[in-house]
C-alpha positions in Angstrom: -19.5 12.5 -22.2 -15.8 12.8 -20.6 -16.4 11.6 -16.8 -13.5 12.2 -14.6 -13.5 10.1 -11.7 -11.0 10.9 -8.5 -9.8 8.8 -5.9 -7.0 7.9 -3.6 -6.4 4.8 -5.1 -7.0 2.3 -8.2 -6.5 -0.7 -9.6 -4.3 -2.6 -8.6 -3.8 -0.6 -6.1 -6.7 -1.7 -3.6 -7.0 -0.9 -0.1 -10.6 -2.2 0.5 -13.7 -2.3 -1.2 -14.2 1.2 -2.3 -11.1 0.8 -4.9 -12.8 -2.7 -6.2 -16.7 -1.2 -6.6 -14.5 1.7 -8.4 -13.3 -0.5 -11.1 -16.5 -1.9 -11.1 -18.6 1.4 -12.3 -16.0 3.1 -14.1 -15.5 0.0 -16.8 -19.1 0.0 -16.9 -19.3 3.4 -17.4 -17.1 3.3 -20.2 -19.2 0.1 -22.0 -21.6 2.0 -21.6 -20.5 4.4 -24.1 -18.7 7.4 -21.7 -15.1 8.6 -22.1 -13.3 7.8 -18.7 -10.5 8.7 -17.1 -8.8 8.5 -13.5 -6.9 10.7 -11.3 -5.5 8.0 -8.6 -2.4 8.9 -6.0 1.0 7.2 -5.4 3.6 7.6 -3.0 6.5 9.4 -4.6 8.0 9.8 -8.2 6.7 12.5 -11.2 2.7 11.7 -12.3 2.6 8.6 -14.7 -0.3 7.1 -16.7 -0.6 3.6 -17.4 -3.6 1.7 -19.2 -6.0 -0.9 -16.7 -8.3 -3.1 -18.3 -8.8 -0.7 -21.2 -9.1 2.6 -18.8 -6.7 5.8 -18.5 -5.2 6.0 -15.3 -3.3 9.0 -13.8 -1.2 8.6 -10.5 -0.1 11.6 -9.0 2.5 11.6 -6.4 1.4 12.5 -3.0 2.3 15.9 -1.4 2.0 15.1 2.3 4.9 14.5 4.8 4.3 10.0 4.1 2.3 7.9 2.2 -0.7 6.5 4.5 -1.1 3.5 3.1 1.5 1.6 4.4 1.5 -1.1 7.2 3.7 0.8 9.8 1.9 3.6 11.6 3.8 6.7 11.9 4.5 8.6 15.1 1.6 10.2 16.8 3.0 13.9 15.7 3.9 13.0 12.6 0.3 11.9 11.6 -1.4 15.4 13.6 0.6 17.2 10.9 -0.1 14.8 8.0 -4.0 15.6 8.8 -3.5 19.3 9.3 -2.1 19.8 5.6 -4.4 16.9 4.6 -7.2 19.4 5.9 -6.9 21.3 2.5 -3.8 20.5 0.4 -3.0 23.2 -2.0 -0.1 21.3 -3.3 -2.7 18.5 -4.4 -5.0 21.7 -5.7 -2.5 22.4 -8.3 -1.9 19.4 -9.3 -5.2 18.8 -10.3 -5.3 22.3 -12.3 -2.9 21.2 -14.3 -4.3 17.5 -15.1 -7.9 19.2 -15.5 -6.9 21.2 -18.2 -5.1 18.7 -19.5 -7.8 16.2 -19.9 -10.9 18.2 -20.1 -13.5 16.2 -18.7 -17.1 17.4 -18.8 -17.9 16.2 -15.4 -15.8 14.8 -12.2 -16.8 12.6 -9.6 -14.9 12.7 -6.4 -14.7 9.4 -4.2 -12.7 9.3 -1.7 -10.5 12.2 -1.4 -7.5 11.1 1.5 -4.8 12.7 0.6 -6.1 14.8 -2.4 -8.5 16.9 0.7 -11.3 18.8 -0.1 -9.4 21.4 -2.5 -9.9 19.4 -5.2 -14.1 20.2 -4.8 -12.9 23.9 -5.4 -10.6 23.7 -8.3 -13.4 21.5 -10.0 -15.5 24.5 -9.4 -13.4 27.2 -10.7 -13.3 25.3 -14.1 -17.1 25.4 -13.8 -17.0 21.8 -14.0 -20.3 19.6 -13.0 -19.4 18.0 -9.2 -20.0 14.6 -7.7 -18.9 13.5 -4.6 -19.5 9.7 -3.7 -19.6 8.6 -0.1 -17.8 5.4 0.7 -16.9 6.3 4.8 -16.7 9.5 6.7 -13.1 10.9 5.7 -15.6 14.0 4.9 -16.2 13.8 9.1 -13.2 12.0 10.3 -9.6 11.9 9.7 -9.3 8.5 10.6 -12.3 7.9 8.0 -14.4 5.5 10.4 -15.9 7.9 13.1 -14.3 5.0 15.7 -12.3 6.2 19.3 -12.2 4.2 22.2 -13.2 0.8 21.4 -16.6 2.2 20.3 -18.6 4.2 17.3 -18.7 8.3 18.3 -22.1 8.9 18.4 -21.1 12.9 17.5 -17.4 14.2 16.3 -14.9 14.3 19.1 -13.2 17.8 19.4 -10.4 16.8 17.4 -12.4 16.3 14.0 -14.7 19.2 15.0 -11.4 21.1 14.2 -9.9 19.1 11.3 -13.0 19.2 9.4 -14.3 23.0 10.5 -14.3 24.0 7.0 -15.7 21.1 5.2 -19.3 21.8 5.8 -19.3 24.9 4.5 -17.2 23.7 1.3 -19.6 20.8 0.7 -22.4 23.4 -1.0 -19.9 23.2 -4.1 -21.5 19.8 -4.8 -24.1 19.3 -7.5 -24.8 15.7 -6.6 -24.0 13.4 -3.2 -24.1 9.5 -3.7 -24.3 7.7 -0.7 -23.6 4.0 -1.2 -25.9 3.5 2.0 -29.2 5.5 3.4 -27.2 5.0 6.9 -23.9 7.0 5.4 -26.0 9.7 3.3 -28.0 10.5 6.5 -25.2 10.6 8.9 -23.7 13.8 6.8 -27.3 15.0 6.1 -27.1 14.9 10.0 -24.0 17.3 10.3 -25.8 19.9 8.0 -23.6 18.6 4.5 -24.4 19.2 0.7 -27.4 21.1 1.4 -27.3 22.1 -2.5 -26.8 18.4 -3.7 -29.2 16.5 -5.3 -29.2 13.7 -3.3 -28.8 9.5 -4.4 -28.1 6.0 -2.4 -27.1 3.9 -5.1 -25.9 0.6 -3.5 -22.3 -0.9 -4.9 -22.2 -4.3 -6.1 -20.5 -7.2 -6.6 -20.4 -9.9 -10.0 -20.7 -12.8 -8.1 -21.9 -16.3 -10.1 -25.0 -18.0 -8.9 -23.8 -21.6 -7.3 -25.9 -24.0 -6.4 -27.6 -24.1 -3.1 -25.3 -26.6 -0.7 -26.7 -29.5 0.5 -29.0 -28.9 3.7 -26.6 -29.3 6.6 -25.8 -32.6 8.9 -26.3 -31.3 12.5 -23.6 -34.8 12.8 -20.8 -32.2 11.2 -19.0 -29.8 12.9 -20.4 -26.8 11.9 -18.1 -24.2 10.2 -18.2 -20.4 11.2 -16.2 -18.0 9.1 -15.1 -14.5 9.9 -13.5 -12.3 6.7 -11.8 -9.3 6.4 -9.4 -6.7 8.4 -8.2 -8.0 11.2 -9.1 -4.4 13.2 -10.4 -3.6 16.9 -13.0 -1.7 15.4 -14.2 -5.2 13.7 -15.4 -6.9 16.7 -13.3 -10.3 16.0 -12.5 -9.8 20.1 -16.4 -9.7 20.6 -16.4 -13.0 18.0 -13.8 -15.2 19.7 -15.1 -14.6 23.0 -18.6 -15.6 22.5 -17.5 -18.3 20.4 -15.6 -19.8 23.2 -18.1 -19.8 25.7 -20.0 -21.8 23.6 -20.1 -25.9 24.3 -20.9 -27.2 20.4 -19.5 -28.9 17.9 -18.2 -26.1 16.0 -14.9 -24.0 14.4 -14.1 -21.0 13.6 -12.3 -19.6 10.7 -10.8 -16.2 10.5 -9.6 -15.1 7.5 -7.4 -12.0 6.7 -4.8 -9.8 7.7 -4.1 -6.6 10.3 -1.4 -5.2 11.8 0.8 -8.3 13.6 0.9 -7.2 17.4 -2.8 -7.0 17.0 -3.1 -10.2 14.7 -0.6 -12.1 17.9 -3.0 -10.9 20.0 -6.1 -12.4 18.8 -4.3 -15.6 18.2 -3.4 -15.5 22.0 -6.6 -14.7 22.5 -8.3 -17.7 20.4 -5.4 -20.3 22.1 -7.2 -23.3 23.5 -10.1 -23.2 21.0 -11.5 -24.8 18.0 -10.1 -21.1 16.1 -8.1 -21.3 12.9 -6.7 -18.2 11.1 -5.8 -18.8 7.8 -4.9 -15.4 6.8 -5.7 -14.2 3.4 -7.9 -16.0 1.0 -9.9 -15.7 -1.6 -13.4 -15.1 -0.7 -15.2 -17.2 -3.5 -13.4 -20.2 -2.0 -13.6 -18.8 2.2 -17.4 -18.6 1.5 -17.5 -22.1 0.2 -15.6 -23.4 3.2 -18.0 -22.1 5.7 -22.0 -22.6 6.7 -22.2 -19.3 8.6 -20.1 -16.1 8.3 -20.4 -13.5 11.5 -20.0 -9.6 10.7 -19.3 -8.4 14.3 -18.0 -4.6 13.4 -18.2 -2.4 16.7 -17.9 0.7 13.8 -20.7 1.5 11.9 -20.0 0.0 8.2 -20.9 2.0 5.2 -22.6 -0.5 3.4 -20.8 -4.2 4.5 -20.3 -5.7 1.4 -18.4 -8.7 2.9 -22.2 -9.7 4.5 -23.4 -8.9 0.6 -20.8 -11.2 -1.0 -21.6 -14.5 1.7 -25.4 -13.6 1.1 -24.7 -13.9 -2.2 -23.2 -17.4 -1.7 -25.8 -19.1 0.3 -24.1 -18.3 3.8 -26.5 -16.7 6.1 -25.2 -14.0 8.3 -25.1 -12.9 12.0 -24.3 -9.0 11.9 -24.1 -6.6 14.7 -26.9 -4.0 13.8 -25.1 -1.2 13.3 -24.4 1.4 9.9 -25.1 0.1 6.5 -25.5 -3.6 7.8 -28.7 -3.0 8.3 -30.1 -2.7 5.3 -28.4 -5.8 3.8 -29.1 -8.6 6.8 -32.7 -8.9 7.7 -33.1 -10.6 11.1 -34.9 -13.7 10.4 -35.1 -13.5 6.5 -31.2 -13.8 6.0 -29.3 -13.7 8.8 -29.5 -12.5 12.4 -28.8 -9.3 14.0 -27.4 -8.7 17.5 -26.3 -5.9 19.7 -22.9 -5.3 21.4 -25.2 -3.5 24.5 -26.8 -7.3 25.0 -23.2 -8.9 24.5 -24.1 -12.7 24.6 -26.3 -11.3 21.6 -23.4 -12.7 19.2 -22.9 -16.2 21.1 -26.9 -16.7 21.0 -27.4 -16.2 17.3 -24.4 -18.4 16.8 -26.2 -21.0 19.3 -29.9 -20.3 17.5 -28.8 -20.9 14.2 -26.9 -24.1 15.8 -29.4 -25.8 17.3 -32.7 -24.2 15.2 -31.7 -26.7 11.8 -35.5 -25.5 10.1 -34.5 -21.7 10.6 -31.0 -22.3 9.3 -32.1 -23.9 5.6 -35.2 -21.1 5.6 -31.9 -18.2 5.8 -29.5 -19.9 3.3 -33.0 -20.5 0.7 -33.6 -16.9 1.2 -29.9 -15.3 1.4 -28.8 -14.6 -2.2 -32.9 -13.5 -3.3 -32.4 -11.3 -0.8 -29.6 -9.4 -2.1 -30.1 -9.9 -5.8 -31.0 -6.5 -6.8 -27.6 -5.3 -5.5 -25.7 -7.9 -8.0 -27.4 -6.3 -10.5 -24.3 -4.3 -12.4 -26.5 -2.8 -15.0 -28.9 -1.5 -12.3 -25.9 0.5 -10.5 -24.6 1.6 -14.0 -28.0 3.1 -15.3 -28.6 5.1 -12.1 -24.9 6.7 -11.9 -25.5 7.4 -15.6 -29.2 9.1 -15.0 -27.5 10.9 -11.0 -24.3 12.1 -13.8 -26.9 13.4 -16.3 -29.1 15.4 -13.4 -25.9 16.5 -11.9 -24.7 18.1 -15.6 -28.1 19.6 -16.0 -28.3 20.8 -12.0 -25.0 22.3 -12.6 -25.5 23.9 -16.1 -28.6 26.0 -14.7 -26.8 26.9 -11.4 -23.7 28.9 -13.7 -26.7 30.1 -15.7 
């Protein structure tokens, strides 16, 4: 079978962890004995295609007013207009048409769609093509993909996304078959009424991350090394972090690790002056997790899935997560990590003190972290059920036209 798959970005191309777990299923996909090809977006320039680890990759110049990937943020206009055409780019329709009859697939699988829009679930259709759309955020919801205004998670879609995202609804009824790489993300758009004709799949992501042995139990002598990891974002919580680190009086540090935009990243570093706080910028995770004896997941916004809590599970590290979105059904308070609450704010800084002071609880949560997530590093567990949701979605589809 010939599987399409569509997204705003691939390999090396990588804006997060959507673009990595990508890679992931496609090449495993295609050991698995499927044709594969991707349809991936670059900034300017005629369509190429190039070859990545063995796999056909198409990039198709974006038809928008700039590319919205880059670092600098664009004036406020100029990015209302970018998600107006964004809301259903015809320019992006037709470039598609021409690419789908081009390649033929027998099926496509739509991830996420910035900057192609919601067109593309149409033109699939009008080739009577077999549809797939996997859910990564809430781009389908949100323009700003994260459902986050304010300092907080919208509990409901602000006015400006009810209008940006009027249509989509109604459009989503083209889909034969929804993944969502969470329970929390599927339900949210079963919530707003979406895919109503979709068969309907959570099939967690993963991550090929080597076993390691367990680290020695720790010396409560030893400063003891927390580690943060990823954007450096308001909607991540690292303000929450710092602060109820520094009211803390132990013998402790705190490493944050990656990159944001620089007021921001100046910011926190003001923030963190005067404290045991190192930010080290960007660095590979294998070796952060390694560094650390507790990693802290304090996201205000409601995560899809939180893979970085997945990926320190799976290295010993227990973790302290606020209990919001997907992160829920990766940390188990008590069994691998801890969960807190931004409404109970010293939540964060007495977890962080718990697992401190509580030695017994700390070995019984790095013991127990990577069991607990070892049926998500399975790689041929994902692979077999997109193959079986693909096969459905073929049948589900044939019967439908029939």
């Amino acid at each position: 079978m010939k599987i399409l798959y569509i997204n705003a970005l691939y390999s090396p191309l990588i804006q997060g962890g959507a673009e990595i777990s990508l890679k992931t299923l496609v090449e495993g996909m295609q050991a698995a004995g499927h044709e594969v090809v991707v349809f991936s977006l670059k900034p300017t320039g005629q369509t190429t295609v190039d070859e990545v680890d063995g796999v056909r990759v198409y990039r198709v110049p974006l038809k928008n007013s700039y590319w919205p990937f880059s670092k600098t943020q664009p004036p406020k206009w100029n990015r209302l207009f970018w998600h107006i055409r964004d809301q259903y780019n015809k320019q992006m329709q037709q470039a598609l048409r021409d690419l789908l009859l081009r390649e033929k697939p027998d099926v496509v699988s739509c991830h996420n769609l910035v900057g192609w829009s919601i067109a593309v679930w149409e033109e699939v259709k009008r080739a009577q093509l077999p549809l797939i759309q996997v859910l990564h955020d809430l781009y389908l919801l949100c323009p700003n993909s994260d459902m986050f205004k304010g300092n907080s998670s919208c509990t409901k879609q602000c006015m400006s996304c009810a209008i940006l995202r009027h249509q989509h609804q109604k459009a989503s009824i083209q889909v034969d078959a929804v993944v969502g790489i969470s329970q929390f993300i599927l339900h949210r758009f079963q919530d707003y009424h979406y895919f109503q004709r979709a068969k309907k799949w959570v099939i967690y992501n993963t991550r090929e991350i080597p076993n390691r042995p367990l680290p020695k139990k720790r010396q409560t002598d030893k400063v003891f090394k927390i580690g943060y990891i990823g954007t450096l974002a308001e909607k991540k919580g690292i303000e929450w972090l710092i602060e109820q680190f520094a009211r803390l009086s132990i013998h402790a540090s705190l490493s944050i690790a990656g990159g944001g935009k620089k007021p921001y990243e100046h910011f926190l570093q003001t923030k963190a002056k005067g404290y045991p706080i190192h930010f080290v910028g960007y660095v590979d995770p294998a070796e952060f997790y390694q560094t650390v004896d507790l990693l802290v997941v304090p996201s205000l916004w409601q995560e899809p899935l939180g893979m970085v809590a997945i990926e320190a599970l799976a290295n010993h590290v227990p973790v302290i997560a606020h209990a919001v979105g997907g992160l829920k059904e990766t940390v188990q308070h008590e069994i691998n990590g801890l969960l807190c609450d931004i409404q109970q704010k010293n939540s964060l800084g007495d977890a962080i003190l718990r697992l401190y002071e509580d030695d017994v609880l700390f070995r019984q949560l790095v013991e127990r972290a990577r069991p607990s997530v070892q049926h998500i590093l399975d790689k041929e567990r994902m692979i077999q059920a997109y193959n079986q949701m693909i096969l459905e979605a073929v049948s589900h589809s044939s019967k439908a036209q029939t």
